[in-house]
N, C-alpha and C positions, 0 to 999 in steps of 0.2 A: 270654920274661919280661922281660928287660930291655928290649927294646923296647918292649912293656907302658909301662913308666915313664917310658922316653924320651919318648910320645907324651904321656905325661898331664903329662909337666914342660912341655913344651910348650905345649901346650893352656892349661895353667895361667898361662905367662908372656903367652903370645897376650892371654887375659883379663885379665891385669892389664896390660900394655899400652894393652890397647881401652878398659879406664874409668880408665886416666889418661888417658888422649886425649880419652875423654867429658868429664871433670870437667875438662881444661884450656879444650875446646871451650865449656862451658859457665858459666867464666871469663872466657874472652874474649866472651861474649854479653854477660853480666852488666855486667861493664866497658863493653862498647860501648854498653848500655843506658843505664846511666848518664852517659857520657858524651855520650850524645845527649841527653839529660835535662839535663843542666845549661850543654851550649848552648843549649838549647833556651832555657831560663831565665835565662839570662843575656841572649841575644840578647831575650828579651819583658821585662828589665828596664831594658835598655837604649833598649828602641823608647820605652816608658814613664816614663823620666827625664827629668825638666823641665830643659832645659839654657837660654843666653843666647838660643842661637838660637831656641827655644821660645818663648820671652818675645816676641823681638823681630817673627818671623812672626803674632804674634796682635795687636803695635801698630801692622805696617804694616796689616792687615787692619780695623785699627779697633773692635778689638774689649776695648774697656777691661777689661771685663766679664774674661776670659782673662787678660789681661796682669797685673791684680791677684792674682786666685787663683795665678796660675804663679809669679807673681814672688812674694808671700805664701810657698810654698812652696821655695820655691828658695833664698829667703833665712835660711830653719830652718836650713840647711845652710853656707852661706854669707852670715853676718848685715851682713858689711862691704863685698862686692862692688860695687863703686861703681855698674858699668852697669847691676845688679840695682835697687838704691835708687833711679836715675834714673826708669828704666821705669815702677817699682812707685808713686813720689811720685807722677808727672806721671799714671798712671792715676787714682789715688788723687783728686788734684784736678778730673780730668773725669767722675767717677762723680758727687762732689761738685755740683759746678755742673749736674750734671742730675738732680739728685734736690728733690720737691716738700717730702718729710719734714724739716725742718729738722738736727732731732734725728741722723738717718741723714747728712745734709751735715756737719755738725759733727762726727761720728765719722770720715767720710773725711778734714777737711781736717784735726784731730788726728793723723792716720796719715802727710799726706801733709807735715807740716813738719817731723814728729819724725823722719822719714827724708831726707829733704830735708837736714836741716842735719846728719845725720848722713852724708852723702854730700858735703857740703858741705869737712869736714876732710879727704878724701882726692882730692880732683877737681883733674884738670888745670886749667892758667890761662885753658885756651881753652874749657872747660866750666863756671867757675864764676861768668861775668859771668847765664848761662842759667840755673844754679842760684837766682842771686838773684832774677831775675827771674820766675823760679816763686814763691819764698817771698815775694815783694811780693805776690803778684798772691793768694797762698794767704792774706794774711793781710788781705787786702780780702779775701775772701769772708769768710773768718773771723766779721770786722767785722760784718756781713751778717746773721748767723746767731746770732749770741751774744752774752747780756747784759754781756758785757766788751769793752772799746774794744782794736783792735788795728791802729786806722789810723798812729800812730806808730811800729808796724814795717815796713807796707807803706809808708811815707816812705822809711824806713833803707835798704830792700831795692832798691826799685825805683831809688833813686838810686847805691845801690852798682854796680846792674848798671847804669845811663847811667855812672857814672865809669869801670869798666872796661868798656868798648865796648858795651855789648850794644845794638842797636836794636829796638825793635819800637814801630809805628806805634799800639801802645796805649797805652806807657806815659804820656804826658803825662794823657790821661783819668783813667788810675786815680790819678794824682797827685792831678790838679784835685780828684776826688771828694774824696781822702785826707782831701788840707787842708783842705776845706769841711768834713767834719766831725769835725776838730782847733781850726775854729773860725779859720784863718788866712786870710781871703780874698783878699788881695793875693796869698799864694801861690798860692794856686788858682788866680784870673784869670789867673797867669802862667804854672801849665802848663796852663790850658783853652785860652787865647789860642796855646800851641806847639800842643794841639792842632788847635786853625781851623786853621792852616797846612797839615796833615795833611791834614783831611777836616773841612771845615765843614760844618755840622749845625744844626737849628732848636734842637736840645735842646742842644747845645755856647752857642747865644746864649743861651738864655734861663740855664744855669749861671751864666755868664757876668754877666749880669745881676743873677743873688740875690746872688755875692756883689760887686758893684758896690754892690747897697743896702747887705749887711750892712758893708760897710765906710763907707755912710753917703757916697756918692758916687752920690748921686741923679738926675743929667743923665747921666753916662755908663752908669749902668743903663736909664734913660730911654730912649737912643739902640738901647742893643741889644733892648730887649723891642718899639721901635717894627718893627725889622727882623723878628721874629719875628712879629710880628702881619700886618706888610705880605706876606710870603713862605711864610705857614703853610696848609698844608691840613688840620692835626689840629685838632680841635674841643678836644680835652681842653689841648693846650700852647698855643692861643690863649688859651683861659678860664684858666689858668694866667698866662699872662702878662699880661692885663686886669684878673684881680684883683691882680698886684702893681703894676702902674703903677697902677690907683686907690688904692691902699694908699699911694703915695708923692706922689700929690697930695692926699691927706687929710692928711697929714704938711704938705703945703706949703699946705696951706688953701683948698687950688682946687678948692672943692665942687662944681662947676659941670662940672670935666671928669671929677673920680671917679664922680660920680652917672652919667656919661656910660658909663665903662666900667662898673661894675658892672652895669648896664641892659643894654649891651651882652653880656654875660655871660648873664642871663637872657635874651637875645632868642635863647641858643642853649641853655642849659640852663635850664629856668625849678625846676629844683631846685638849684639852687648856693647851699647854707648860707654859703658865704662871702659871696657878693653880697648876699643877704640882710644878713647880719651889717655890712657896708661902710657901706651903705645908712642900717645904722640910726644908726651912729655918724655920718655925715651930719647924720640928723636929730639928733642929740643935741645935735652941736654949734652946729645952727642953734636947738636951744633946746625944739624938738620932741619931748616926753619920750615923749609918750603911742604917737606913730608909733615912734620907734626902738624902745620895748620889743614893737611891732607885728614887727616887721622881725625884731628879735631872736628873738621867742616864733617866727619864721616858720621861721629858720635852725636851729632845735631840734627844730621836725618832721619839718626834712630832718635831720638830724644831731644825736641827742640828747645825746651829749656832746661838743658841741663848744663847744672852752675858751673864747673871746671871748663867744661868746651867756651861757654861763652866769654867769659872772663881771659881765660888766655887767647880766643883770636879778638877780644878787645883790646887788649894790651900788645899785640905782637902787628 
């Protein structure tokens, strides 16, 4: 009998033994499960967190498109990180400059100066002559795209980055433009002329040239639109520059050579409202009403609102 009991205390401990062993066994499952689970998710959070290097693999690859969304992202988290702002700006501005939507350019180059100059107060000395020279070059386009003038910054900017070292074999062009439409032609001449030095250009002489006249320096305009004319294979910046040098012998009363170019002008486009228009003032001034309002009424067919034609058969 007591053996009886001996056997069943046994037996008893046996089984409670065996499902603690089960219920530890199926502790340490549990545990490892989850632990596999949250490496598991850790490591697929980490493959899929946008880090510098993330950024910077999608700008060597050229892939603007990447480098804004990533860096967009990246900077929710980290809104001051300077190498993030860089990336993100300079995307930001070559989305810009390839986009046909105005509206859509204007919204990138918004994005890309207000991070720019916020990247601007934390950048090393060897990074900030670049920075400017981004926000010059942003705020020519700027210029470009929107009914507010913002060539007075791209001045500021693009000259800060020449006075701390920066070179790039652009800057004097974007200058020339600046100033030309700031209205300072003498400045302009001065950096389109640094640019000829660079890389002389049919289109660098004839800039060169508008603003020679607008500064009312009529022979040394003269000089460079002859070079453009003598050296040009484009039909459009020939006729471009034939109607300004007839424009400045009307000015100088030399009817004889402007009638020349304008003429020459239609012997290549025989629709050039300006030639037209040239022509008529010619006649007007040799006394010829009835022709010039001919010439004029001609420049209106080609081009119905343009300001000279209508202006003078308003007036005559």
């Amino acid at each position: 009998m007591n053996n009886k009991f001996i056997n069943r205390d046994i037996t008893k401990r046996q089984n409670f033994i065996f499902k603690k062993i089960l219920r530890l066994l199926l502790i340490f499952v549990i545990l490892g499960g989850v632990g596999f689970l949250s490496f598991y998710f850790i490591n697929k959070n980490l493959e899929n967190k946008i880090t510098l290097k993330t950024i910077k693999t999608s700008w060597e690859s050229y892939d603007y498109q990447a480098v804004y969304e990533n860096g967009k992202a990246f900077l929710q988290e980290n809104p001051f990180n300077n190498t993030a702002l860089t990336y993100y700006s300079y995307a930001c501005f070559y989305l810009a400059v390839a986009q046909n939507d105005t509206s859509l350019a204007e919204n990138y180059l918004d994005e890309c100066i207000n991070n720019l100059r916020i990247a601007m107060y934390d950048a090393s000395s060897s990074l900030l002559p670049q920075l400017q020279y981004m926000l010059g070059k942003a705020y020519f386009y700027k210029n470009t795209v929107s009914t507010y003038y913002y060539s007075d910054l791209s001045v500021k900017y693009l000259n800060l980055a020449k006075e701390n070292g920066y070179k790039a074999d652009d800057i004097p062009e974007y200058l020339g433009l600046s100033y030309a439409a700031l209205g300072m032609p003498m400045e302009s001449i001065s950096a389109f002329s640094e640019a000829l030095l660079i890389r002389e250009s049919d289109t660098l002489l004839f800039s060169i040239a508008e603003q020679y006249y607008k500064a009312k320096q009529n022979n040394a305009s003269k000089q460079y639109l002859f070079r453009v004319i003598q050296n040009n294979q484009d039909d459009e910046l020939v006729q471009k520059s034939r109607i300004l040098l007839g424009n400045i012998y009307l000015e100088e009363k030399d009817f004889e050579n402007a009638e020349k170019e304008f003429n020459n002008v239609l012997l290549i486009n025989k629709n050039s409202a300006d030639a037209h228009y040239g022509i008529g003032v010619i006649y007007e001034q040799q006394g010829n009403i009835a022709k010039a309002r001919a010439e004029w009424r001609s420049a209106l067919k080609i081009q119905v609102n343009h300001p000279g034609a209508l202006k003078k058969l308003s007036d005559k």
